[in-house]
C-alpha positions as CSV (number, residue, x, y, z in Angstrom):
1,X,-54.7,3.2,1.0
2,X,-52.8,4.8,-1.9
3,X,-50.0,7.7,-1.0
4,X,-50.5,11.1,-2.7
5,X,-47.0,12.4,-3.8
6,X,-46.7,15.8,-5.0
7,X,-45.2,17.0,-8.1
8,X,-43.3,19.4,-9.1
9,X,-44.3,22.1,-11.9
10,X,-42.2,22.2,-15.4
11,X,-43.3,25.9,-16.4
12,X,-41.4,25.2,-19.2
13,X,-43.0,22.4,-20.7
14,X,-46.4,23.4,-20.7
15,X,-46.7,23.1,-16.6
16,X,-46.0,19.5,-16.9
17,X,-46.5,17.9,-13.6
18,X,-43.3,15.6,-11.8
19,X,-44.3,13.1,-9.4
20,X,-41.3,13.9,-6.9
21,X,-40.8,10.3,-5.9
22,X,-41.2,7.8,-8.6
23,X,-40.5,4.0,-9.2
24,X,-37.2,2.8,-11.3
25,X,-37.7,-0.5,-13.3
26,X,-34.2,-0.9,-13.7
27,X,-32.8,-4.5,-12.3
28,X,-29.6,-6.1,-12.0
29,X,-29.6,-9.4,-12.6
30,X,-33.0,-8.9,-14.8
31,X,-36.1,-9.1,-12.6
32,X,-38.1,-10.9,-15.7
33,X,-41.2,-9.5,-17.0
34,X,-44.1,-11.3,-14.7
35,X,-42.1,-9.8,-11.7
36,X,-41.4,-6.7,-13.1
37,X,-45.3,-6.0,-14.2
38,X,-46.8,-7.6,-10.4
39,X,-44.2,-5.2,-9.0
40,X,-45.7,-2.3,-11.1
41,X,-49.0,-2.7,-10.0
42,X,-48.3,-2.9,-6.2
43,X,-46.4,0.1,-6.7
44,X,-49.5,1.8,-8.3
45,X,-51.3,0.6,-5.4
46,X,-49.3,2.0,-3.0
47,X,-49.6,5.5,-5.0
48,X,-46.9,5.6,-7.0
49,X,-47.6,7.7,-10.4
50,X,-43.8,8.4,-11.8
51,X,-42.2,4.8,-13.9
52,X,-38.9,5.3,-15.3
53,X,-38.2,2.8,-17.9
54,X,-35.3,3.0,-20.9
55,X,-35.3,0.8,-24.1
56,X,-31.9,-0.8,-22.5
57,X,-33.6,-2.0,-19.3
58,X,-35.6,-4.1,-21.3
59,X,-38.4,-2.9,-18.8
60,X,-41.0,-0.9,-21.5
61,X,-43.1,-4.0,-22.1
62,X,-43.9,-5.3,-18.6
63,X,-44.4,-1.4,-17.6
64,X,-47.4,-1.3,-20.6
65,X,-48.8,-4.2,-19.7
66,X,-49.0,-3.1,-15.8
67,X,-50.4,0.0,-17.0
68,X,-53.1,-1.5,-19.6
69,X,-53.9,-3.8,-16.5
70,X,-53.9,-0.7,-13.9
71,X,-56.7,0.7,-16.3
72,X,-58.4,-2.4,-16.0
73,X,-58.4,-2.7,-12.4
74,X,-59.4,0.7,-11.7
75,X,-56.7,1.5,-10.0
76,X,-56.0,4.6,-11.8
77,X,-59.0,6.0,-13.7
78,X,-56.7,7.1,-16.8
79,X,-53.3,7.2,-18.7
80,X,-53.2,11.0,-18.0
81,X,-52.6,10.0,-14.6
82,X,-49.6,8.6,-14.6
83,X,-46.1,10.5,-15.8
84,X,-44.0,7.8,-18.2
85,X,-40.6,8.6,-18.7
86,X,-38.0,6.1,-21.7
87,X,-34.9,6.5,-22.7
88,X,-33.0,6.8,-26.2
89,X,-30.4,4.1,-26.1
90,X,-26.9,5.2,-27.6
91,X,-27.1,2.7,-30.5
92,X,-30.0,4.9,-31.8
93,X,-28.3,8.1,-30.9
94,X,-28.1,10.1,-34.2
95,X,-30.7,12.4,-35.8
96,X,-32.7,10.1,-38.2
97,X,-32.7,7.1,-35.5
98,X,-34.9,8.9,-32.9
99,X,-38.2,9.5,-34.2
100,X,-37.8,5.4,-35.0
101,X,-36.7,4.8,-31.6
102,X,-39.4,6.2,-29.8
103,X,-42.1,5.0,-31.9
104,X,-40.7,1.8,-30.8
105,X,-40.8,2.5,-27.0
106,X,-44.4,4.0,-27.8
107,X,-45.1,0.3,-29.3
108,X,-43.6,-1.5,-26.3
109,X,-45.4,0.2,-23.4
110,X,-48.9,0.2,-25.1
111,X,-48.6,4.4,-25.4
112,X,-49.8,7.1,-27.7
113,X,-46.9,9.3,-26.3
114,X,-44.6,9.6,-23.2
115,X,-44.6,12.5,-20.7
116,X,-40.5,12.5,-21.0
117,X,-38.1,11.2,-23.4
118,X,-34.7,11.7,-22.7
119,X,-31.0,10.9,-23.7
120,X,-29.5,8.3,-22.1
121,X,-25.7,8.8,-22.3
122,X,-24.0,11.4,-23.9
123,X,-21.6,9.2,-26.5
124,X,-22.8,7.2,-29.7
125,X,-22.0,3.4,-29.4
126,X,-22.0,1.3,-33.3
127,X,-24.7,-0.7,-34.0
128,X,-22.9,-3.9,-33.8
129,X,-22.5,-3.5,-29.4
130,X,-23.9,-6.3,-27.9
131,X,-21.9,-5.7,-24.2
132,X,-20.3,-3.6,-22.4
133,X,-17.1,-2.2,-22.1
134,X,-17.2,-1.6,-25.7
135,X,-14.6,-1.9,-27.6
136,X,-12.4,1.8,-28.4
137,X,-13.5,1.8,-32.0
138,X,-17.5,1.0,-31.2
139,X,-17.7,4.4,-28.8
140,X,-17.9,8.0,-30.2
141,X,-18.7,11.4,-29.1
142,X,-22.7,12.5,-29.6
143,X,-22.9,14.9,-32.1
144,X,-25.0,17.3,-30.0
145,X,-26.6,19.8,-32.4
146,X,-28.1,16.8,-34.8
147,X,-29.5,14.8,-31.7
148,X,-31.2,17.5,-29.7
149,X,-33.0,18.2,-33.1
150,X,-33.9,14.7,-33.8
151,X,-35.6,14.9,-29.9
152,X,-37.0,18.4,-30.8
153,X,-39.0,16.7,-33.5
154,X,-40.1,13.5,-31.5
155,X,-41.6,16.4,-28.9
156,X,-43.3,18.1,-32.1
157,X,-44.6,15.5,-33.3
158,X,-46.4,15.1,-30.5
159,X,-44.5,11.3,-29.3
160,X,-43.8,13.3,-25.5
161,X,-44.7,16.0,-23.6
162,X,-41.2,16.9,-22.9
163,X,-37.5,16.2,-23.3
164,X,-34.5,16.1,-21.7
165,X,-30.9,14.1,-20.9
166,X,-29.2,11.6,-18.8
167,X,-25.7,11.7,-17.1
168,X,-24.9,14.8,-18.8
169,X,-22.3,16.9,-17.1
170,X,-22.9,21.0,-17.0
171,X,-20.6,21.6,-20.7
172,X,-22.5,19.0,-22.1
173,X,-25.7,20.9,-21.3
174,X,-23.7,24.0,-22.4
175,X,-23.7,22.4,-25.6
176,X,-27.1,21.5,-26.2
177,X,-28.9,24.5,-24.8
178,X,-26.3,26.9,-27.0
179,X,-28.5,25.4,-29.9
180,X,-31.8,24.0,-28.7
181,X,-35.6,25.6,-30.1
182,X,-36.9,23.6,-27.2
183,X,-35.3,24.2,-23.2
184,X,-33.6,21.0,-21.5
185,X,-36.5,20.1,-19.3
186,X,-35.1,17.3,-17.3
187,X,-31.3,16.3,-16.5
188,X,-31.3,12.7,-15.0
189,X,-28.3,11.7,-13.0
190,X,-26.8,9.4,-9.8
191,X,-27.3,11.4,-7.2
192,X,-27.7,10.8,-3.5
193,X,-25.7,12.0,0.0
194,X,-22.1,10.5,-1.6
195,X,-22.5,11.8,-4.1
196,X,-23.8,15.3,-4.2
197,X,-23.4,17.1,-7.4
198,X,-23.6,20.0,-6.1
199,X,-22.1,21.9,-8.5
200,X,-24.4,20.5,-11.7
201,X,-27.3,20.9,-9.1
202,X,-26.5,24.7,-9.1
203,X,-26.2,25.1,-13.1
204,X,-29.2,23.5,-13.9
205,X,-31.1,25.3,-11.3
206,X,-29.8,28.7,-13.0
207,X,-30.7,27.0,-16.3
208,X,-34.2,25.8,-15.5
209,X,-33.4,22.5,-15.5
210,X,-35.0,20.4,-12.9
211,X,-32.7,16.9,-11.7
212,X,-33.9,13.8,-11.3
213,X,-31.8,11.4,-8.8
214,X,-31.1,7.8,-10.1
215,X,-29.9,5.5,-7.7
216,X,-30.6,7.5,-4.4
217,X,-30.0,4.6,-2.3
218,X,-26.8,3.5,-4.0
219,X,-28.2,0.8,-6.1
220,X,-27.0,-1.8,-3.6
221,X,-26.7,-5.3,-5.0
222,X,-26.1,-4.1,-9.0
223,X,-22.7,-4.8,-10.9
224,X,-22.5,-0.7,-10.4
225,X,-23.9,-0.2,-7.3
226,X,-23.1,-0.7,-3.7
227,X,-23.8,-0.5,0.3
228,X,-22.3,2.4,0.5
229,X,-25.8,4.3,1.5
230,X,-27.1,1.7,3.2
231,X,-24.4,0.7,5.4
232,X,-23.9,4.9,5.9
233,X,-22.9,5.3,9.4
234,X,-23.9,8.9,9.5
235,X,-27.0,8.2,7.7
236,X,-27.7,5.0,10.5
237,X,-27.5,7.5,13.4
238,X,-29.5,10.1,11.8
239,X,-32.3,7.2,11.0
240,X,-32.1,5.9,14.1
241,X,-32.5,9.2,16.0
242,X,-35.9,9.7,13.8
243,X,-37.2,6.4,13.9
244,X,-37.1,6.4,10.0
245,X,-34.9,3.9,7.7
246,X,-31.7,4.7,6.6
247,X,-33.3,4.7,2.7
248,X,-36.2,7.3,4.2
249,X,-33.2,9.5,5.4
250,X,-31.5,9.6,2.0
251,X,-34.8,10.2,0.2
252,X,-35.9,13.3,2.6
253,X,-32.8,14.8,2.2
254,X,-32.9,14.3,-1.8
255,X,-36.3,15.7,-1.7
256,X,-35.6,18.5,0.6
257,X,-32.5,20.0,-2.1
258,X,-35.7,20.1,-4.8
259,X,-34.4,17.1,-6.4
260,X,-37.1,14.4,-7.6
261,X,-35.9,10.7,-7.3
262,X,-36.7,7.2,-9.0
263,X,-35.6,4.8,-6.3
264,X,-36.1,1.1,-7.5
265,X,-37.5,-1.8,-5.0
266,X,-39.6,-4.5,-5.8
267,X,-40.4,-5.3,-2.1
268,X,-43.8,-4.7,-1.0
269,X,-43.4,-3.0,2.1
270,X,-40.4,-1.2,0.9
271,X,-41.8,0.7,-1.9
272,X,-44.4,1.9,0.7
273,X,-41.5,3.1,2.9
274,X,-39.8,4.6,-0.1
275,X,-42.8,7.3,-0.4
276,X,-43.3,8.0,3.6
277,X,-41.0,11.3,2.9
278,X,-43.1,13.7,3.3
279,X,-44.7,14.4,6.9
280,X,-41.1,14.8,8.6
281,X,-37.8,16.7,7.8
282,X,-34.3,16.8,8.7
283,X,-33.3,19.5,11.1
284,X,-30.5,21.8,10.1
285,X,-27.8,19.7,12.2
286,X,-28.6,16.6,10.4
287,X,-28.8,18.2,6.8
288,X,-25.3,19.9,8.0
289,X,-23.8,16.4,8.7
290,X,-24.9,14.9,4.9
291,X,-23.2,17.7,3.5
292,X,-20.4,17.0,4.8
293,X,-19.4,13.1,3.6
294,X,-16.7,12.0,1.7
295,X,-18.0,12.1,-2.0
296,X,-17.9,9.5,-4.7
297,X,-19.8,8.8,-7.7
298,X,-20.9,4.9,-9.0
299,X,-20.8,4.8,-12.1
300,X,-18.7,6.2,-14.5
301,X,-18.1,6.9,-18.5
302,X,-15.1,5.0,-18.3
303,X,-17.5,1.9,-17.8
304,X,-17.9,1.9,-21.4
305,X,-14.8,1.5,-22.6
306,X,-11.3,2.4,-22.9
307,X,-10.8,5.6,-24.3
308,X,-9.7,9.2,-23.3
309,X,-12.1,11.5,-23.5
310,X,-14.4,9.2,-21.6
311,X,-12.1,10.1,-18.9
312,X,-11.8,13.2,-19.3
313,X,-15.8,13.1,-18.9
314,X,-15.5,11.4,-15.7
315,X,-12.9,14.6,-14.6
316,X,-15.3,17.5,-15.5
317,X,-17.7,16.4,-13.0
């Protein structure tokens, strides 16, 4: 039997409902699309309703055609069901790009429009990148103003319900919201017990801006990721104590700072785990000893190339 998760109310977008836990589709190596699409629908069946996807993970295709088979099945009675969330790649960050771009993603997963579209990174990469670390000359700063208004329009237009960013840091947002018609809705960002944001959590809730974890469980077994969550003593003996899995721990404890999360597994049994959050918590001692762990974040701006101010990025957080 399918898991009800609950969502979490956007009053600012038009009371836009947020699955709290949904599924990532991102995979390092590539899953392939058969795997990635069978994987989709078990996840549906388990009573999943939030896919991330991004026009970089390659994942937009296989997610539309789970979806279009979903419908088919029955599993899910309609599209309204279900809360899509792509990505603008930074190739395609600049004003006149956007509206292009998401038609694009629109095309790929089957859609008439997406429930979020956000900005993947905050830095413009050339046309001609084909790999990271790009090279110094390929990587420049987003020119904020332009962009947001080139996402303001995709939201007119009717291409998403809402819009938002990805791995911004709290002057980025700054930036954007000291110009935008239309509020940040969503700030997407690594996030789990080592690695806190605490601070960025605390501006965007003064700012209305409601966080979405990536890689809650560390994104063990990726180029970026590693065990680090996983192999979390303090996390083990807190897991152990409750009879829960260490990946249970992390997710209650996302869930429990008002955070929503996109943890990605393909394993059957494990996605099913993934949303068995909600009829226990952490008591004040345990939540007390998460706070407390050495912090460090994954993945950086400095992974995509060699230049300054990408460190300097990597300092403000």
């Amino acid at each position: 039997m399918a898991m009800v998760v609950p969502g979490v109310t956007l009053s600012s977008c038009d009371d836009l409902i947020i699955p709290v836990i949904g599924m990532g589709t991102s995979s390092f190596p590539p899953a392939g699309p058969e795997a990635t699409k069978a994987a989709i629908i078990e996840a549906i069946k388990a009573g999943y309703r939030h896919f991330d996807t991004a026009s970089m993970y390659q994942t937009e295709q296989p997610l539309g055609e789970a979806i279009a088979e979903a419908l088919r099945l029955g599993l899910i009675k309609s599209r309204n069901e279900l809360y899509i969330s792509s990505k603008l790649w930074c190739v395609s960050a600049e004003k006149d790009l956007i509206v292009p771009a998401i038609k694009m993603s629109l095309r790929n997963l089957q859609l008439d429009y997406l429930d979020m579209y956000l900005i993947h990174w905050p830095l413009k990469l050339s046309e001609d990148v084909r790999q990271l670390p790009a090279k110094k000359e390929q990587i420049f700063p987003l020119d904020f103003k332009s962009v947001w208004e080139g996402m303001e329009e995709c939201k007119n237009l009717g291409l998403t319900k809402a819009i938002g960013v990805s791995n911004f840091t709290c002057k980025q947002l700054e930036e954007i919201l000291s110009t935008a018609k239309i509020p940040v809705a969503v700030n997407q960002v690594e996030m789990n017990p080592l690695w806190q944001q605490k601070k960025l959590r605390e501006f965007c809730k003064e700012k209305g801006i409601h966080i979405i974890a990536y890689s809650p469980l560390g994104a063990s077994n990726t180029k970026w990721g590693d065990n680090r969550i996983l192999g979390c003593d303090v996390l083990e003996e807190i897991a152990k104590a409750k009879g829960k899995t260490v990946a249970q721990v992390s997710l209650r404890w996302i869930y429990e700072q008002g955070v929503s999360s996109v943890p990605k597994s393909f394993n059957k049994e494990r996605m099913r785990q993934n949303l068995d959050i909600f009829d226990w918590s952490l008591t004040e001692e345990e939540s007390n000893k998460i706070s407390r762990l050495p912090q460090r974040k994954g993945i950086t701006f400095a992974s995509f190339g060699p230049d300054d101010w990408l460190l300097e990025l990597d300092a403000e957080d």
